[in-house]
C-alpha positions as a LaTeX table, in Angstrom:
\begin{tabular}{lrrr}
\hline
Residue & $x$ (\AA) & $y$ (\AA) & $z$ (\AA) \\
\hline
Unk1 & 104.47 & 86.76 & 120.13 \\
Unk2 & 102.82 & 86.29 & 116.77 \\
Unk3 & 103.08 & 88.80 & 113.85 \\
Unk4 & 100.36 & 90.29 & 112.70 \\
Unk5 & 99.37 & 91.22 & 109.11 \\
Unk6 & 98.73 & 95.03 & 108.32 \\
Unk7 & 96.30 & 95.41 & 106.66 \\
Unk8 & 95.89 & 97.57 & 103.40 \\
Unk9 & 94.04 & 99.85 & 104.71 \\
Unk10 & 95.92 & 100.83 & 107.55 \\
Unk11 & 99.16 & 101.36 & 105.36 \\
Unk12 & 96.80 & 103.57 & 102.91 \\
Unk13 & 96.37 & 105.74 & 106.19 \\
Unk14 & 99.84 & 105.90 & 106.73 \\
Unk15 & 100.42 & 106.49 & 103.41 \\
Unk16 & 97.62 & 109.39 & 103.44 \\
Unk17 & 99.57 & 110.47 & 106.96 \\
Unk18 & 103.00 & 110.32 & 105.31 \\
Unk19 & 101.13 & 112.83 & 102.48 \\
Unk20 & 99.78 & 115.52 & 105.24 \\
Unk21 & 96.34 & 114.45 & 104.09 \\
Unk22 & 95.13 & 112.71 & 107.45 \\
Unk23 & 96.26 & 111.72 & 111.26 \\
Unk24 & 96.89 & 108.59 & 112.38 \\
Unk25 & 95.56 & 106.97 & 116.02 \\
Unk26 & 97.59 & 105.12 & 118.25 \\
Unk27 & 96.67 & 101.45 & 118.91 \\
Unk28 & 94.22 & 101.35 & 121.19 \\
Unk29 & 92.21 & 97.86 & 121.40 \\
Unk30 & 92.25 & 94.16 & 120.20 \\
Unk31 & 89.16 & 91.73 & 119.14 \\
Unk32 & 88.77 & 88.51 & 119.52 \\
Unk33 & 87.08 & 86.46 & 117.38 \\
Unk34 & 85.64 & 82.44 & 116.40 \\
Unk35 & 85.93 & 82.86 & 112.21 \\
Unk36 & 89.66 & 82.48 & 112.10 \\
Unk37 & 89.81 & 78.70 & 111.74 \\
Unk38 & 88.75 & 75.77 & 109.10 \\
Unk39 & 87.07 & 72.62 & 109.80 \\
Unk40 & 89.61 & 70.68 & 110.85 \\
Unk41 & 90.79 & 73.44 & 113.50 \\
Unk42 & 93.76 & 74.69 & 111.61 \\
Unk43 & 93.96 & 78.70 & 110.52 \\
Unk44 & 92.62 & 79.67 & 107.54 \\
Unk45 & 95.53 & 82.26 & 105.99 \\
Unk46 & 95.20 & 85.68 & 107.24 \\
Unk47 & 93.39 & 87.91 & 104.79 \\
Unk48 & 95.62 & 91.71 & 104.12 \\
Unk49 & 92.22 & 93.48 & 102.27 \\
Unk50 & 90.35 & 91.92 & 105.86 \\
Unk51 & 88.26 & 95.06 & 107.24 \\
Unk52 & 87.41 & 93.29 & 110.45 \\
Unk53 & 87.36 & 89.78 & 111.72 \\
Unk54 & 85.12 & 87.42 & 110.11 \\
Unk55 & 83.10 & 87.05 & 113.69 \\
Unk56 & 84.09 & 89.20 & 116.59 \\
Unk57 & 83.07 & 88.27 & 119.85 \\
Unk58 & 84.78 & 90.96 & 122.32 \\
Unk59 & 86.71 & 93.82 & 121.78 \\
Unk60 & 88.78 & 95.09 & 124.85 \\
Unk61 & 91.17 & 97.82 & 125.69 \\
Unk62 & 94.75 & 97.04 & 125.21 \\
Unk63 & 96.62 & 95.72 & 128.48 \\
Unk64 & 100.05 & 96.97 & 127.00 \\
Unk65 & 101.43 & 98.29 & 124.21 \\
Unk66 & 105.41 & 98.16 & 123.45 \\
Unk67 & 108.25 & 99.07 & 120.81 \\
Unk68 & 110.73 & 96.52 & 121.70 \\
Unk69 & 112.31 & 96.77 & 117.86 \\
Unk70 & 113.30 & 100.28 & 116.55 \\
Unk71 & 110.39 & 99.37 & 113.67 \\
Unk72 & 107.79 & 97.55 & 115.55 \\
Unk73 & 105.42 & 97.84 & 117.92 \\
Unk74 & 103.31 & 95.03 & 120.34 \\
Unk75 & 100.25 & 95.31 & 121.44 \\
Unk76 & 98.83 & 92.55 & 124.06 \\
Unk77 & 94.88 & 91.99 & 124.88 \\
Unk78 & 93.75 & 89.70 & 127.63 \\
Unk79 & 90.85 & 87.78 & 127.86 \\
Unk80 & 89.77 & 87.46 & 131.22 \\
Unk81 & 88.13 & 84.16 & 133.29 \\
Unk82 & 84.88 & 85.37 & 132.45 \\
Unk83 & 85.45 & 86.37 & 128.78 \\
Unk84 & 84.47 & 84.42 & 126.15 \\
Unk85 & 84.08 & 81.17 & 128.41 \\
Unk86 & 83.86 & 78.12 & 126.23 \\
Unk87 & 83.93 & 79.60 & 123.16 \\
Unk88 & 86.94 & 79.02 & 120.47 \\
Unk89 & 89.28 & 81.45 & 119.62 \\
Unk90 & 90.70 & 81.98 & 116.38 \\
Unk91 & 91.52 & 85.48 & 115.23 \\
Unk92 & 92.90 & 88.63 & 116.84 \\
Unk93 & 92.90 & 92.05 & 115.64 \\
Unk94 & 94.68 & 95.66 & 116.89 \\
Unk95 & 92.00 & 98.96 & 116.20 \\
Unk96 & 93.24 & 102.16 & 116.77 \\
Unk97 & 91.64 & 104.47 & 119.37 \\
Unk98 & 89.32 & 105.71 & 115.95 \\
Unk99 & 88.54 & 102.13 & 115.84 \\
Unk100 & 90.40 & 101.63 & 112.30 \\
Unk101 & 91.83 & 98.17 & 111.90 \\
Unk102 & 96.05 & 98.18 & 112.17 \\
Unk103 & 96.40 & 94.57 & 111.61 \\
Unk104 & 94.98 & 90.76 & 112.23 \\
Unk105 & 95.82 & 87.48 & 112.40 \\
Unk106 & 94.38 & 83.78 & 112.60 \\
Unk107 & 95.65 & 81.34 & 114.34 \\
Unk108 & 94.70 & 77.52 & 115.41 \\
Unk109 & 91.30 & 77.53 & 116.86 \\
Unk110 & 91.94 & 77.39 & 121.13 \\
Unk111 & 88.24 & 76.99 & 123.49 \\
Unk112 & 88.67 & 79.43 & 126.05 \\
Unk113 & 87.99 & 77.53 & 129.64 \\
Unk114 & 86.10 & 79.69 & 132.52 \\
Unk115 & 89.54 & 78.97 & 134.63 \\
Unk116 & 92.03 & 80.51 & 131.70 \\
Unk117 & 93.49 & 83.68 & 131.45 \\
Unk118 & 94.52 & 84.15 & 127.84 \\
Unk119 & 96.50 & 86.39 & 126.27 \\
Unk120 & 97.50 & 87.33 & 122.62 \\
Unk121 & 100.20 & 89.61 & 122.04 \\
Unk122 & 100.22 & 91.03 & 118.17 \\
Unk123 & 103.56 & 92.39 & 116.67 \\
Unk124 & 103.05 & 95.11 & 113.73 \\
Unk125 & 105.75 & 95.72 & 111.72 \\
Unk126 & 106.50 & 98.83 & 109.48 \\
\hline
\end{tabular}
């Protein structure tokens, strides 16, 4: 499972939740996205002030969510045979079910074959 970065917005809304000023969501989806990655395939470093991915190509409901740690909580997206076929994949992001971003991340760029399942399983930390 890879750890994903929460973003500063996101911990201004728990911040704003914390203050009675605003509710939070519960995570609700991940994207998937092709803007993740340099030229030479590796991840570019995964951007805190981010407000989205750089391109998102599908956004699905979450297949799980988890709290295996007392202060964490996983949330896993699959991408399907017929999702995204031959296209590379590079970043993943968690939305809430208000469609706020939680957190992202970027990883080494991966071209998603029509015969692949694949799934990316994000880890927030609070």
């Amino acid at each position: 499972m890879a750890e994903g970065v929460v973003v500063v917005s996101f911990r201004q809304k728990i911040a704003d939740y914390l203050a009675g000023k605003a509710g939070l969501g519960k995570i609700k989806y991940m994207a998937f996205g092709d803007g993740g990655h340099n030229a030479d395939l590796s991840p570019k470093p995964t951007n805190e002030n981010a407000t989205g991915l750089v391109n998102e190509l599908l956004r699905k409901e979450l297949e799980e969510v988890t709290q295996e740690e007392v202060l964490s909580v996983t949330g896993k997206g699959i991408l399907e045979t017929t999702d995204c076929v031959n296209k590379v994949i590079s970043e993943a992001a968690i939305y809430d079910e208000n469609n706020n971003l939680v957190c992202i991340k970027n990883f080494s760029a991966k071209k998603k074959e029509a015969d692949e399942t694949y799934a990316v399983s994000l880890v927030l930390r609070v």
